[in-house]
C-alpha positions as CSV (number, residue, x, y, z in Angstrom):
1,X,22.4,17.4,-17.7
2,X,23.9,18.5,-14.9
3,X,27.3,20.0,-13.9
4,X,27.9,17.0,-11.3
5,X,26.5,14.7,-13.8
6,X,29.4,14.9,-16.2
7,X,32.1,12.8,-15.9
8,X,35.1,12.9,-18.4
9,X,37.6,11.3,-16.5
10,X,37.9,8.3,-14.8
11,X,40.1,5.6,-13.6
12,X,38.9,1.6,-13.2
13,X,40.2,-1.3,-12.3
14,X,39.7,-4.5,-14.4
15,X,40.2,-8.1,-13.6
16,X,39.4,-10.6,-16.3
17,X,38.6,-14.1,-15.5
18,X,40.9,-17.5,-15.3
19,X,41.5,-19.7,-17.4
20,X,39.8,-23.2,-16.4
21,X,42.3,-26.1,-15.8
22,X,42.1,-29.7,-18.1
23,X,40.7,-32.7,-16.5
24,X,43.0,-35.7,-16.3
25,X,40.3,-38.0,-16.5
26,X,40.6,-41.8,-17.9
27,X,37.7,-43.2,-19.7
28,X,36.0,-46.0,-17.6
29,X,33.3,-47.5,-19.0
30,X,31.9,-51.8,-18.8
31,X,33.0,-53.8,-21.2
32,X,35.8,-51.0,-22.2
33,X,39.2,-52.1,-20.6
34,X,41.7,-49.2,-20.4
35,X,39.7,-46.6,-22.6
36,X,42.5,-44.1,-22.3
37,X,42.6,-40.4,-21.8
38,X,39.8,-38.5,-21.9
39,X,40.0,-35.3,-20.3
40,X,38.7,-32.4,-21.8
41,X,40.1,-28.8,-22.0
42,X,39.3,-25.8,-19.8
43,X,37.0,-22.9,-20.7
44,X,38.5,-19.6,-21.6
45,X,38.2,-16.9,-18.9
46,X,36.2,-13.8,-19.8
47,X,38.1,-10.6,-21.2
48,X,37.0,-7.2,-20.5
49,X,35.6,-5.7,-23.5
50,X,34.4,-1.3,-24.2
51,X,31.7,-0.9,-26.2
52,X,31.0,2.4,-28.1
53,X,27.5,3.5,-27.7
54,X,26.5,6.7,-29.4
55,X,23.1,7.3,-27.0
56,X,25.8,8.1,-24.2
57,X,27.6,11.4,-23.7
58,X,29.2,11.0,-20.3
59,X,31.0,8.3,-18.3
60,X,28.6,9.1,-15.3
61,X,28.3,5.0,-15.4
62,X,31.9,4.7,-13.9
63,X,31.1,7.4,-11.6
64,X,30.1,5.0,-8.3
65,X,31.4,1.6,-9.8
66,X,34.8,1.6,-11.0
67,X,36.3,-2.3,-10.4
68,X,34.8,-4.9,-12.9
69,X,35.7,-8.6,-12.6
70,X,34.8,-10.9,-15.4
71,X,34.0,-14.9,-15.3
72,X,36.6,-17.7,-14.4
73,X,36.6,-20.5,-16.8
74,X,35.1,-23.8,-16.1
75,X,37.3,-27.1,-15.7
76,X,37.2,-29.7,-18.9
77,X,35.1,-32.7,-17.9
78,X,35.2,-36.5,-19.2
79,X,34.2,-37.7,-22.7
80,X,36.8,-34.6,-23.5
81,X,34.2,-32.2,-22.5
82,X,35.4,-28.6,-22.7
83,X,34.6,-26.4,-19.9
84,X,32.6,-23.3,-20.3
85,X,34.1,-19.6,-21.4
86,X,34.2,-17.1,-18.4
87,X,31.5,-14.8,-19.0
88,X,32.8,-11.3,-20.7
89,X,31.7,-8.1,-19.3
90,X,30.9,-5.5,-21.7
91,X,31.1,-1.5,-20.5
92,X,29.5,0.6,-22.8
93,X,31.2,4.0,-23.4
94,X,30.2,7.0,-25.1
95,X,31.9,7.6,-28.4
96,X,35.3,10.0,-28.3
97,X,36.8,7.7,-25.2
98,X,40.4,7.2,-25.2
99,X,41.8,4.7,-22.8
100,X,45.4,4.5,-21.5
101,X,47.3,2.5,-19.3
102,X,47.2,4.1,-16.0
103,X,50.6,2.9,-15.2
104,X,52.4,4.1,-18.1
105,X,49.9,6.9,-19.3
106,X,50.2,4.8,-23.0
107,X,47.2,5.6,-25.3
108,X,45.6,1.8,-25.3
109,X,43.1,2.5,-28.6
110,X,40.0,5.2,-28.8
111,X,36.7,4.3,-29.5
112,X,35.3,6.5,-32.5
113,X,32.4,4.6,-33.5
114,X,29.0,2.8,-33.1
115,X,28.9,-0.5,-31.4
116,X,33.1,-0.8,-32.1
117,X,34.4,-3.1,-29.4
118,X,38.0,-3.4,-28.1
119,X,39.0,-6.1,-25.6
120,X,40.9,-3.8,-23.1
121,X,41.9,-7.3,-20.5
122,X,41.7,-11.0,-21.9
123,X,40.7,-13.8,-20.2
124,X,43.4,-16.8,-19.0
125,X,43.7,-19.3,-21.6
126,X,42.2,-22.6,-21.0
127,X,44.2,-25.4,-19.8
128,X,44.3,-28.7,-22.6
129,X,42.9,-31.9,-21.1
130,X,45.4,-35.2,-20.9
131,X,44.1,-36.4,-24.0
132,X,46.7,-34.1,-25.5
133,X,49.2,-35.6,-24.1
134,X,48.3,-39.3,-25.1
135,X,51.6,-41.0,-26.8
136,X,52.5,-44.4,-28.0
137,X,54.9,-44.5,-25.2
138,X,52.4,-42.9,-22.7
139,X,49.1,-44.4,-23.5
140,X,47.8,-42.8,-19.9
141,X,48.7,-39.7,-19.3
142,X,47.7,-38.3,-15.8
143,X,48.5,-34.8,-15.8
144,X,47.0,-32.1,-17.9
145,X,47.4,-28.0,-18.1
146,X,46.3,-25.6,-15.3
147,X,44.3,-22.9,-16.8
148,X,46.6,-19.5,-17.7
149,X,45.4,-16.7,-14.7
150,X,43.8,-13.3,-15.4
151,X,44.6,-10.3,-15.6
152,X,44.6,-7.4,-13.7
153,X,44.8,-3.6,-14.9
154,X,44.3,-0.1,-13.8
155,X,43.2,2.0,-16.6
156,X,42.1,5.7,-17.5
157,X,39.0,6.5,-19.7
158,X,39.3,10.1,-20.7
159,X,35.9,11.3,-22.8
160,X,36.8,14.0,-25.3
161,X,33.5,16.0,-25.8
162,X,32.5,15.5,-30.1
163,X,30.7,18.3,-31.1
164,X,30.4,20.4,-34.0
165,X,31.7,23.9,-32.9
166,X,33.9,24.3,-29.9
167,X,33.9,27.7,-27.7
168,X,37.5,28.9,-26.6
169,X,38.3,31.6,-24.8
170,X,39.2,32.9,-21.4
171,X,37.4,32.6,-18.3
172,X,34.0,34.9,-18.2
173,X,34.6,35.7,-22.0
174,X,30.1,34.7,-22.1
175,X,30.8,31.5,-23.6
176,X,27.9,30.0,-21.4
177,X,26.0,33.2,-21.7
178,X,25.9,32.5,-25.8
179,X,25.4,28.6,-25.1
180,X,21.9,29.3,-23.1
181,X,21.1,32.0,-25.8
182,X,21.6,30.2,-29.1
183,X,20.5,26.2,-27.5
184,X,18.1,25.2,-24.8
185,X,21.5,24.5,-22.6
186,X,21.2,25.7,-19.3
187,X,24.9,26.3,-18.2
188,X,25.5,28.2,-14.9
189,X,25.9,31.1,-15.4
190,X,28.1,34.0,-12.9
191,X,30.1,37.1,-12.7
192,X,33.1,35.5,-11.9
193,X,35.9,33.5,-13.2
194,X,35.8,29.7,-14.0
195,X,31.7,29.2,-13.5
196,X,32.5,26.7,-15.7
197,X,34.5,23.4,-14.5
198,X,32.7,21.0,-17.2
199,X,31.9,21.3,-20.8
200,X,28.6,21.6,-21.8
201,X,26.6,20.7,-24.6
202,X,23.6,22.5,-26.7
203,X,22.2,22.0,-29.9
204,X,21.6,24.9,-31.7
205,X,18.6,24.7,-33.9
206,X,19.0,26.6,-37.5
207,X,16.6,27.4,-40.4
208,X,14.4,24.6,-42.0
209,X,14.9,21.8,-39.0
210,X,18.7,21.6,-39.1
211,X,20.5,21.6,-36.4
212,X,24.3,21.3,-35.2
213,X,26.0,20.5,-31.9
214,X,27.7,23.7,-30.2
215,X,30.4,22.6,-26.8
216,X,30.8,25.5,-24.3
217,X,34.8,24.2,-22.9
218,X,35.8,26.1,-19.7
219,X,37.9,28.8,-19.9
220,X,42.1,29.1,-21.2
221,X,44.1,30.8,-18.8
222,X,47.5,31.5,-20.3
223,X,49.5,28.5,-19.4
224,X,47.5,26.0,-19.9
225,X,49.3,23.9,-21.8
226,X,51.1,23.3,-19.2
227,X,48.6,22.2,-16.7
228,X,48.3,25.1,-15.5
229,X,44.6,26.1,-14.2
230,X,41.6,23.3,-15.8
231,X,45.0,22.7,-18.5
232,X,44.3,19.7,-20.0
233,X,41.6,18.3,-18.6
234,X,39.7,20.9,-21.3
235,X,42.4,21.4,-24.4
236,X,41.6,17.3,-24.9
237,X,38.0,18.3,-25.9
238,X,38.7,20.8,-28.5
239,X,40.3,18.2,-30.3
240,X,37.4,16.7,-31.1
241,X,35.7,20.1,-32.9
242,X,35.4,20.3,-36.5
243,X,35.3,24.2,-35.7
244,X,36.8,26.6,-33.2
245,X,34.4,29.9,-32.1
246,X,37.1,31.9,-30.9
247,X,35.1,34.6,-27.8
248,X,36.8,37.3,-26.7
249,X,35.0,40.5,-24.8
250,X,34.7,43.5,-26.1
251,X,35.7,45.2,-22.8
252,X,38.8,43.6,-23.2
253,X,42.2,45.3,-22.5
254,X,43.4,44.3,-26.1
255,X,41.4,41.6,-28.5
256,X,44.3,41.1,-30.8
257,X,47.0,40.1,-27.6
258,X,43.6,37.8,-26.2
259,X,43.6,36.3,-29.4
260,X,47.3,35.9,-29.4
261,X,47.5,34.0,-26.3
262,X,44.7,31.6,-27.2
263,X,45.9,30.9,-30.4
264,X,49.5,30.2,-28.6
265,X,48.1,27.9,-25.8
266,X,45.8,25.6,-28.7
267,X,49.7,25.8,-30.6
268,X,51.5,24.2,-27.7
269,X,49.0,21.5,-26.6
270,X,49.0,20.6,-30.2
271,X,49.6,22.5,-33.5
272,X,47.6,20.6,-35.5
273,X,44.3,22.4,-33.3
274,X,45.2,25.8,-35.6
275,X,44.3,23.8,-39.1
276,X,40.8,23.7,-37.9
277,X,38.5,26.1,-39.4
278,X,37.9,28.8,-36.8
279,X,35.4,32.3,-36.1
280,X,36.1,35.2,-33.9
281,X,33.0,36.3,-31.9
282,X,33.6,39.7,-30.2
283,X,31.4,38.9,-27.1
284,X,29.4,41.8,-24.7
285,X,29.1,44.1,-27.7
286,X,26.2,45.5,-26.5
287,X,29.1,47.6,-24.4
288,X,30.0,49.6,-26.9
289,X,28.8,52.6,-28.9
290,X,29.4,53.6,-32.0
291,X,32.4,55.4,-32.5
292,X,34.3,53.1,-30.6
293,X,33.0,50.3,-32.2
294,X,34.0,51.6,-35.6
295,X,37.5,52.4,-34.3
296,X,37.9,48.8,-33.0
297,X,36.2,47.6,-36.2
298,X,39.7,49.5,-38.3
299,X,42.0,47.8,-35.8
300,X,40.4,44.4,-35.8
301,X,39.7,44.5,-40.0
302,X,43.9,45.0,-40.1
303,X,44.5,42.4,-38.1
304,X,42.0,39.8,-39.2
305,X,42.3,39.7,-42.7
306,X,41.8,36.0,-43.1
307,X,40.0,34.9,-40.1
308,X,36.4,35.5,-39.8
309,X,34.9,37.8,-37.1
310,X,31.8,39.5,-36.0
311,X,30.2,41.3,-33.3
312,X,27.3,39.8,-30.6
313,X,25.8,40.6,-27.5
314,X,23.9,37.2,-25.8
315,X,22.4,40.0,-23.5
316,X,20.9,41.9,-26.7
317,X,20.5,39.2,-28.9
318,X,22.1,41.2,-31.2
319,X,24.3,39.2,-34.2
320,X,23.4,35.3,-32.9
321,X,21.1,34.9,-36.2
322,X,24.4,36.4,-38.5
323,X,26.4,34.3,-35.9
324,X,24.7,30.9,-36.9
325,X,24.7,31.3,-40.3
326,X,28.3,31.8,-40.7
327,X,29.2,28.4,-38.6
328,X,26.8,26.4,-40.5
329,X,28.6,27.9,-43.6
330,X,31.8,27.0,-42.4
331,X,30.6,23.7,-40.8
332,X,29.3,22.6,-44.5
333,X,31.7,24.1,-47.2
């Protein structure tokens, strides 16, 4: 899939249908003086309704048609006939949407799961025929309901991206590098900061036909959490991660401060991101040499005495295979 072809945000417009009015019709028929009231109700208009679909991962769908209208309801009819229902117009959406109220930015529901369906707009009640209305003072009634209007409503569909492992780190840290090394993913890849304005997905495949869903996010900036940079338009999909793959470069100025900052912008969007199992991947290893490796390694072993690390090097394919086995460990303890 390409860049342009995934769309995580959008904003729609949705008008659902009216309700159909009641007939005030009187019952006529030879041989049948003064039948009475027989009007029959209106038809229901046609609601809005999201449907989860798990073969979709973007909301490319939205991208060129974003107002939906649904059916008006028909008018009741004699011989109390109700009118018809408003036909409903189902958008499907891939699973991890969260829709709010564009208005009042409101979290409306999510939709977490196969074939789930949430009416986002309902349809204008029917209005009841004169039949209703048929007393022993008023055996004729001539009025009945008007059907109750639609609705109109501007709303937000924000995808958050469910995969298995997330990548975080800064911009150029070789998150996309790793992503086209370990999946058949192929990111863009550049020298320079922010190549990466959407996430991407890979799946990585690991020993005996198993397989696990890796999410390369664009890159923290310090701020973030703030909105500054990409800011939230990536933080919402590491949310849905069961595991963090923390990358930081080994040409670094300092790993542990890196770390620090990322772990503080994830803290601030929303603590409950740091309960989340989590690995530190020492990216562009292939930079170093020996000695300094092993002096890094003492510094790094003092620091990270209950988080999990390791050195790799996409470019050398060096520690990928060690790499995999220690998220699918953590992904299935």
């Amino acid at each position: 899939m390409t860049e342009g072809n995934f769309v995580d945000y959008v904003k729609v417009h949705l008008s659902s249908g009216n309700g159909g009015k009641g007939s005030t019709h009187l019952r006529r028929e030879k041989y049948v003086a003064k039948g009475g009231p027989d009007g029959g109700d209106g038809g229901r208009g046609g609601h809005i309704i999201l449907r989860g679909n798990k073969n979709l991962w973007t909301l490319l769908s939205f991208k060129f048609k974003r107002h939906f209208k649904a059916g008006h309801g028909e008018h009741g009819a004699k011989q109390r006939s109700t009118g018809a229902d408003g036909e409903d117009i189902y958008l499907d959406v891939p699973l991890g949407t969260v829709v709010r109220d564009s208005e009042t930015n409101e979290v409306l529901f999510e939709i977490t799961e196969d074939g789930e369906e949430k009416i986002v707009v309902e349809g204008g009640l029917g209005g009841r025929g004169n039949w209703h209305f048929k007393t022993s003072t008023n055996q004729t009634p001539r009025y009945a309901q008007p059907g109750i209007p639609g609705q109109e409503k501007d709303v937000t569909l924000e995808l958050k991206v469910l995969a298995d492992v997330g990548l975080v780190g800064f911009p150029n840290a070789g998150k996309s590098t790793l992503l086209s090394a370990v999946t058949a993913a192929k990111p863009k890849i550049a020298d320079y900061p922010f190549t990466t304005l959407k996430p991407n997905l890979g799946i990585v495949q690991y020993r005996e036909f198993k397989s696990f869903v890796i999410a390369d996010i664009p890159g923290i900036i310090e701020g973030a959490a703030e909105g500054k940079g990409l800011g939230h338009y990536f933080l919402r999909h590491i949310e849905r991660n069961s595991s963090l793959l923390f990358m930081i470069p080994a040409d670094a100025k300092d790993i542990v401060e890196e770390y620090e900052i990322l772990l503080n912008e994830l803290r601030k969007y929303n603590p409950e991101l740091l309960d989340k199992e989590r690995i530190v991947a020492i990216s562009k290893s292939d930079l170093l040499d020996e000695e300094l490796r092993s002096e890094m390694k003492e510094e790094l072993d003092a620091y990270f005495k209950e988080t999990d690390y390791l050195f790799i090097s996409s470019v050398a394919q060096t520690g990928l295979q060690e790499l995999k086995d220690r998220l699918w460990k953590q992904l299935n303890d």
